[in-house]
DRENVO-732121 format. One record per residue (C-alpha): residue in one letter; x, y, z. Coordinates in steps of 0.05 Angstrom, whole numbers, plus 5000, padded with zeros to 4 digits. Example, Ala and Ser with C-alpha at 12.3 -4.5 7.8 and 13.67 -1.06 7.14 Angstrom:
2
A524649105156S527349795143
//
This chain:
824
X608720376859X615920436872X615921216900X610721386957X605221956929X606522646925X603722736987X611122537021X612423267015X605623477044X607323097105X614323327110X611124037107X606223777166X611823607214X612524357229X605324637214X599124267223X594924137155X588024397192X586324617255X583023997283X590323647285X595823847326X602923857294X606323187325X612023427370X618523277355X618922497365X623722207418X630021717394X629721037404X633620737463X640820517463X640419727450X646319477468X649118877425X646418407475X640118597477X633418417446X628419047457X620919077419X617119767415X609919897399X611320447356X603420577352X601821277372X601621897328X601621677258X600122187211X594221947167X590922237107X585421957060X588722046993X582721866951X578622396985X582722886957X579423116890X572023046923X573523436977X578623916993X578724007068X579123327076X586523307040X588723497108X593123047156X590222737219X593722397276X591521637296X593921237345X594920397318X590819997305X585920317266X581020227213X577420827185X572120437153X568820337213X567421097224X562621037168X557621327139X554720697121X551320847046X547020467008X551220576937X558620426977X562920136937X564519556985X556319366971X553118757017X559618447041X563719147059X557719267112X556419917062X561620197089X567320657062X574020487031X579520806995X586820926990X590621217049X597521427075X600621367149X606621647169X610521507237X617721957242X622321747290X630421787302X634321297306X640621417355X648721407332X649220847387X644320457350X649320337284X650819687295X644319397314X638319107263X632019387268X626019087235X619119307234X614218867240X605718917217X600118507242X596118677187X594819237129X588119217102X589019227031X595119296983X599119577047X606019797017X611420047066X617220457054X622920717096X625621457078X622321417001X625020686990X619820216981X621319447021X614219136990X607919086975X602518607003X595618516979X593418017034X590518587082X590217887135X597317717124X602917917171X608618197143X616118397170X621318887140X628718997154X629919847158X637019847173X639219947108X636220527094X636320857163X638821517174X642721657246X643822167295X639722737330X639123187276X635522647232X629322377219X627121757196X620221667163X616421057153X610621077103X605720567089X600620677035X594420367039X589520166985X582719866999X579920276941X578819606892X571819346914X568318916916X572818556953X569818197006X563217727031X564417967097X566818647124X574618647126X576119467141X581119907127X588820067141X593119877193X588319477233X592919017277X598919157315X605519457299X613219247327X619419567328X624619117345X632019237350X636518697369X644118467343X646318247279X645917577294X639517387318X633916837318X629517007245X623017317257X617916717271X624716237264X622615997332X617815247323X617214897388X612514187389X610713697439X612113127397X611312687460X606812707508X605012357575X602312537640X608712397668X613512657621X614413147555X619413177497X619413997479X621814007420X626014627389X627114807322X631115527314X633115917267X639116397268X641616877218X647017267209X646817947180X653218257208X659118287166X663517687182X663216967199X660716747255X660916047312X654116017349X649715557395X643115537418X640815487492X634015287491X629115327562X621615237582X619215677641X613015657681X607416177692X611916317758X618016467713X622215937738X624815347682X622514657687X628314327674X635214387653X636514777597X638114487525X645014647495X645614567414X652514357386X656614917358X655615207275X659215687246X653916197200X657116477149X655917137145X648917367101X646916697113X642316277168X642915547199X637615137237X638814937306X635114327331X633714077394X630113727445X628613737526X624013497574X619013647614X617513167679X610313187703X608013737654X601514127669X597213977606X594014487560X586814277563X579714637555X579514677625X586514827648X589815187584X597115227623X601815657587X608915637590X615016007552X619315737517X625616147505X632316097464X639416487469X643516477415X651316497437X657416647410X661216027411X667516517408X666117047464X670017017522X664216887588X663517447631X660317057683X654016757693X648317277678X641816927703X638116437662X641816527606X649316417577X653417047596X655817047521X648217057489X647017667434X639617527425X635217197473X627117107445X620916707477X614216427447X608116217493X606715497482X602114927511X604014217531X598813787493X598413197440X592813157391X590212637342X584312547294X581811787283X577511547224X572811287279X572611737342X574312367320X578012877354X582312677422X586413197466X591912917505X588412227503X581012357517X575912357464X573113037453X566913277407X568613837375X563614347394X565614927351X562215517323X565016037258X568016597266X568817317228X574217627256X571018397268X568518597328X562418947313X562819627342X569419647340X569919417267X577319077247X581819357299X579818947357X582619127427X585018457459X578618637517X573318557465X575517907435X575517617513X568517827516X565617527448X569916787467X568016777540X560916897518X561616287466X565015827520X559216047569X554115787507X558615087518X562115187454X569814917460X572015017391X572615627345X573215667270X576316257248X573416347178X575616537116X583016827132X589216857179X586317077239X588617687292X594417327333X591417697387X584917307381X589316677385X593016897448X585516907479X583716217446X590715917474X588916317550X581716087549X581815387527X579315367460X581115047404X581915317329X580915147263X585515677234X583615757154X586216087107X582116287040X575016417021X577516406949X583316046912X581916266837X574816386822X571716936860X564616876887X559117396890X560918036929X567817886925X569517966854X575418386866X578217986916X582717486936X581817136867X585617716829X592317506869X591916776885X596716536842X602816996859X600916986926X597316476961X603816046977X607116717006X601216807046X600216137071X607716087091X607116707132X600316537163X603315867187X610016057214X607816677258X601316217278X603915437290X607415547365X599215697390X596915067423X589715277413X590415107333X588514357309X586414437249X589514837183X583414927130X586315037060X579515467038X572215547054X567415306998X572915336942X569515516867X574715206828X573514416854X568314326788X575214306756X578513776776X584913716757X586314486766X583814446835X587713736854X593814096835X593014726877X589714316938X596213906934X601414596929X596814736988X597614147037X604614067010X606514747040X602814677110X606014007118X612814367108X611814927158X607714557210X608913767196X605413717270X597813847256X592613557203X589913937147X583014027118X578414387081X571014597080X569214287019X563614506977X558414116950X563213486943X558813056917X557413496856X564513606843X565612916864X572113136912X570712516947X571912006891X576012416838X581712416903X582013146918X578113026993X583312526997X589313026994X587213237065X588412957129X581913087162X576113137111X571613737121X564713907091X560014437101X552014207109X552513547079X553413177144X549712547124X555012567048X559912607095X558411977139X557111617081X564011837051X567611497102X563110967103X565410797038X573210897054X572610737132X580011087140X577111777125X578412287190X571512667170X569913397221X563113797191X567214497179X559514927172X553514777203X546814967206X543815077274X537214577275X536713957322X536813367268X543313677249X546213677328X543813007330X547412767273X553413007296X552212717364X550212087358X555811897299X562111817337X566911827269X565212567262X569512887302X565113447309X562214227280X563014887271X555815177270X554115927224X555216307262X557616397330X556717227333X552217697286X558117977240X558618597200X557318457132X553317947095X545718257114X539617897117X537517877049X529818057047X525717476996X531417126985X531316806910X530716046919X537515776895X541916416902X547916296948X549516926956X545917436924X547318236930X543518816954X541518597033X540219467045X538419757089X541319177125X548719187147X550518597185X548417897190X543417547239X546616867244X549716887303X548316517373X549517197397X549117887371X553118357361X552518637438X554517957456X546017837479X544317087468X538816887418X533616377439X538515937386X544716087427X540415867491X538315227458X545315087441X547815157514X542514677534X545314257495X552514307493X554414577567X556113997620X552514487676X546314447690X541615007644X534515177643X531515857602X525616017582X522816277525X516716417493X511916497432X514117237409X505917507391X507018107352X514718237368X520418037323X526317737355X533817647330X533516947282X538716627272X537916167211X536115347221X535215397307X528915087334X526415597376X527516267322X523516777335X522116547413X523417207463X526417037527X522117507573X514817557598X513218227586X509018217524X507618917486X501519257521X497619317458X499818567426X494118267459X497917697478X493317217503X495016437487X503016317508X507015787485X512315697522X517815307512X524215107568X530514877541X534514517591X539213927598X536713727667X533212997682X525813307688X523014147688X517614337726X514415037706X510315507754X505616077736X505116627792X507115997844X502315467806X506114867777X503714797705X506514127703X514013727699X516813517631X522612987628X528613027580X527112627510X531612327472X533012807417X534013407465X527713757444X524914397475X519914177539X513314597511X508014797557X501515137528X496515597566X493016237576X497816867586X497617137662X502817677681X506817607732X512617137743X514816487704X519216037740X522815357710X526514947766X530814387736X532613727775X536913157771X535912587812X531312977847X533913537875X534014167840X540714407802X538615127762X532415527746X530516127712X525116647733X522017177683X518117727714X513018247680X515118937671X512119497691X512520157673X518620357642X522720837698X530420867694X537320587641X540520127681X548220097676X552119407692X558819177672X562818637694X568819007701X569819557755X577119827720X580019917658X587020237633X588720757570X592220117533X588520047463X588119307484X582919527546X576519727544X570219557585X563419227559X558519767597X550719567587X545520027590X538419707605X531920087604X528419777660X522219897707X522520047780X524719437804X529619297743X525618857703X528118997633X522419267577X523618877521X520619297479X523919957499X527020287441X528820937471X534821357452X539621297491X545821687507X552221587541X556622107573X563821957600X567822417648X572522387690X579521947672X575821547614X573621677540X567021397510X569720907442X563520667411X556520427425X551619927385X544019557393X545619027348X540619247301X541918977228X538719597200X541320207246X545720647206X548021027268X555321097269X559120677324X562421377346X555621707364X554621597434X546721627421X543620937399X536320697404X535520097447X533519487418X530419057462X531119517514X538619467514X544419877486X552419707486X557320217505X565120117509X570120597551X576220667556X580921087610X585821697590X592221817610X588622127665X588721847736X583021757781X575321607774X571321537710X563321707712X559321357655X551921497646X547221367610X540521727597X534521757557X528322257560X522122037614X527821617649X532421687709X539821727683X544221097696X551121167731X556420707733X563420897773X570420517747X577320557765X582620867717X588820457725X595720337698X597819977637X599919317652
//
């Protein structure tokens, strides 16, 4: 498409009349500010997009009309969800389509001499953007982040506006395993800054050196020069601490004169004395920041931090840290050996769908640290770098991948990422790389998940090595791998493909991949998928060469559903209706831990853990597929009419020795064994309460207490937050609880719930987790599962108090107070 649709006029026409009554006309848009030519400003240019569903147009008339959205936002997750979607099992049943949004804005006379680029997170699919009817290109990579230079085709002054269109196709389906969304699902930058200016993600730092005592920072830079003459230029290159102040002198470059059109690297390199090391346990952050200067300007004086001559100043957040993979310890962070303890990753966030608010990812990777988990694989594509500012602020570290599919597609992907590989997947990677490698949370690239085309070898040996080639050019500084499937029947690990990579990774053939590098003892070996059983955790424990593994799956995802009889054989088979979303997960999609995700911590955390859980009678719990306790419930309020008479009961606990007690009455104490297993008492259901106390040396370090509900009386509302701002990046995680008197949950409770929100704050979605509820996120009535219901809320522009309740009938209404406060 080299025109935008016809519906550039209809949008034109909607500036000054709105297309239906639901939408207000957008008032006349405000001009950008003045930038002056040494000045470097960035704009989230994210509110009041006109958007309109161009494929609903034939179908249905009224819905032709033009809405107005605030970025990000993906209108797949407004549903319906429908069985016959075209989207099918991996979509989540969910809609799709083709779509336009439009943002008008003017652009100042002041601003003439000044570049202005926009800049997109992500467009989820085919996401073409054009500036005033011209188009600047296309991308079909909906997880790729792409950057366009407007000036050219800018219009100036007061009396004219400027639109900026992108058109969105997601209407080509299947093309996903997993739910990706649809439109402009991540964030959006204007930035306006001087001719001459440091290329957008042309800023690479390393830490190519690293002791406790002292750090090389090294800075790679690169300048362009799109004014109109010939240019002499430096670099002055800084590292500041979370207090703002530099550590260190700064870093001059020697002189180069850019021609102009063109662009020249600037290299250099400073240091760092007694550096405060990025770590899982103290993830220090600093900035590292470059000026370019013209060599020829006359200095007006000093002007801070920075030369008095600079035209474009630009940071990146970056970590202090060395990393290295050995063939036989695995993984080691700034000199201690590590086990990766990682879990995989879809990058929605349930409720929420593909435009994530920076809030909920804190809450789904604090939740995973809490389980003991220290390392995150974000599968099968370039993740949100919002997600990786969290990783990089909470001490995690990332496997950052970037296909599912090179090109043969798989099942429920068909139209996918297959159909562009080959024009594209260089392209892709490239961008992926450069906007990802300055996060010190990533230590691993992955070149593809389970790639289809390894039976043929020599095809898939060439694009593996285009692959690894290209990382190694954008990001020489970290290891590559891959999550190679089935490598023994493709024989990848004799034919020299597994060889290509620089860290060999293999999903569930732990025991092929010992015995790989066994045979070529060399081999830097990590298990990329894992399922969740013991003898698996074992393995990986007690075999120091494998540096560690990223277990399926971390958090119930949309997408993917439980298949019901699932054929023996079938990786992937289709229909999984009326289910919409996966039951893998250590935690579901309200961020509730399974019995697996317990078992895990009890494993994995270096605190001390006890929990309890039990036999589940007649009740179903969440299962997550492999764990050794699925199907346990983690309460002691059987159903009244379950008869629940003979309990098993199982603790799972790291601690030296667990002592149980019925109603006060030790049942016994259990030591630790060997392999970690579950400490399993047996005996005749009493209600009341069930107490573990866990001791080391002795003395006791954690317990857990489950009591017996009674009758169930109110909704319970908690949150962990008491305050929360309009910013799309805020919201707050409120849960609503159906409990009894004393606030004993009912497990079973699967009343309706709904939430109200007054005040200064807006309901934004709710969920139960429930594979099989088709209730729209938006409706602020879900029924509970497990007694428990997830609402999010977020504050207005308003000022003040918010009230959230929640109520259900029979019950007393839950009421939770928060604070509506600025954006930060």
């Amino acid at each position: 498409m080299n025109t935008p649709s016809a519906l550039f006029a209809l949008l034109v026409t909607a500036v000054a009349a709105p297309a239906f009554a639901a939408s207000a006309a957008p008032v006349l848009p405000p001009a950008l500010p003045v930038v002056p030519a040494t000045t470097r400003v960035t704009l989230p240019p994210e509110t009041s997009w006109q958007f309109h569903r161009t494929d609903l147009v034939s179908a249905d008339p009224d819905a032709s009309a033009t809405s107005i959205v605030n970025l990000p936002f993906d209108w797949s997750i407004a549903g319906p969800f429908d069985g016959d979607a075209p989207a099918k099992r991996g979509g989540a049943y969910l809609p799709t389509g083709a779509a336009q949004f439009r943002k008008l804005f003017i652009v100042p006379d002041a601003d003439k001499d000044r570049r202005i680029e926009i800049q997109f997170d992500g467009i989820m699919s085919n996401g073409e953007v054009f500036i005033n009817g011209q188009s600047l290109g296309k991308r079909p990579y909906g997880y790729t982040s792409v950057h366009y230079d407007l000036t050219p085709y800018l219009k100036y002054g007061s009396g004219n506006l400027n639109a900026l269109d992108v058109n969105v196709d997601n209407s080509i389906q299947p093309l996903s395993r997993y739910y990706t969304g649809s439109g402009i699902e991540r964030h959006v930058r204007l930035v306006i800054s001087n001719p001459v200016h440091v290329e957008t993600n042309g800023l690479y730092v390393t830490t190519p050196s690293v002791t406790p005592a002292k750090a090389t920072v090294h800075f790679s830079t690169y300048v362009t020069n799109n004014s109109k003459t010939d240019g002499s230029f430096f670099v002055e290159a800084m590292v500041h601490g979370a207090d703002g102040k530099m550590v260190g002198p700064a870093a001059k470059s020697a002189p180069q004169t850019i021609p102009a059109g063109k662009g020249a690297s600037f290299e250099q390199d400073l240091t760092v004395d007694n550096p405060k090391l990025w770590d899982l346990d103290s993830p220090t952050l600093y900035k590292a920041m470059v000026a370019v200067v013209d060599n020829n300007a006359k200095s007006s004086g000093a002007s801070g931090m920075t030369d008095a001559r600079a035209i474009d100043v630009t940071s990146t957040t970056i970590g202090i840290r060395k990393i290295e993979f050995k063939p036989d310890s695995g993984f080691w962070l700034n000199d201690k050996n590590i086990k990766l303890l990682g879990v995989c990753l879809h990058e929605d966030g349930g409720l929420v769908g593909e435009a994530v608010p920076r809030a909920v990812y804190v809450e789904r990777l604090t939740a995973l640290k809490a389980l003991g988990a220290n390392a995150i694989r974000l599968a099968h594509n370039p993740p949100n770098p919002v997600e990786l500012d969290v990783c990089d602020e909470l001490g995690l570290l990332v496997m950052d991948e970037m296909f599912d599919n090179w090109t043969v597609s798989k099942p429920n992907a068909e139209k996918g990422y297959s159909m562009f590989f080959n024009d594209w997947s260089l392209k892709d990677l490239r961008d992926a790389v450069v906007r990802d490698r300055n996060h010190p949370s990533i230590i691993l690239w992955s070149a593809g998940n389970e790639i289809h085309d390894t039976p043929q070898e020599e095809k898939a040996r060439t694009i593996l090595w285009g692959l690894v080639s290209a990382f190694h050019q954008y990001d020489p500084s970290r290891p590559v791998t891959q999550a190679l499937f089935r490598p023994n029947t493709s024989h990848d690990y004799t034919n020299g493909l597994a060889d290509m990579l620089d860290v060999i990774g293999t999903n569930y053939r732990d025991s092929e991949l010992i015995d790989a590098q066994a045979a070529i003892p060399t081999r830097k070996i990590v298990n990329t998928e894992e399922k969740q059983d013991r003898a698996t955790w074992l393995y990986i424990r007690d075999h120091k060469q494998m540096a560690g593994c990223f277990i399926w799956a971390g958090i119930d995802y949309l997408g993917e559903g439980l298949v019901a009889n699932r054929p023996a054989g079938v990786d992937d088979p289709g229909g999984a209706w009326p289910n919409v979303s996966s039951g893998s997960g250590f935690l579901d999609r309200t961020l509730t831990p399974k019995s697996s995700g317990l078992e895990r911590e009890s494993w994995w955390s270096t605190k001390p853990v006890v929990h309890i859980v039990r036999n589940s009678g007649t009740r179903t719990a969440n299962v997550a597929g492999g764990s050794s306790v699925a199907g346990t419930l983690n309460d002691w309020t059987p159903k009244p009419d379950s008869n629940y008479v003979g309990a098993t009961v199982s603790v799972l606990s790291n601690c030296e020795e667990v002592e149980l007690f019925l109603n006060g009455q030790s049942l016994g104490t259990k030591t630790l064994p060997a392999d970690v297993a579950a400490r399993v008492w047996e005996f005749t259901y009493a209600p009341g309460s069930l107490r573990a106390v866990g001791r080391n040396a002795g003395k006791e370090v954690a317990h857990e207490e489950l009591k017996t509900a009674g009758a169930p009386a109110k909704v319970t509302l908690t949150t962990d937050r008491t305050s929360v701002s309009s910013s799309f990046d805020d919201v707050v995680f409120v849960h609503a609880t159906v409990t009894d008197a004393n606030g004993i949950r009912i497990p079973f409770a699967d009343n309706a719930i709904t939430f109200k929100v007054s005040g200064a704050g807006n309901f934004v979605a709710a969920d139960n987790g429930k594979a099989d509820d088709h209730t729209v996120f938006s409706d602020p009535t879900h029924t509970a599962k497990d007694g428990r219901v997830l609402a999010l809320v977020r504050a207005n522009d308003s000022k003040g108090k918010i009230t959230v309740t929640a109520s259900a009938d029979g019950l007393t209404t839950g009421t939770l107070t928060l604070d509506a406060v600025p954006v930060k």
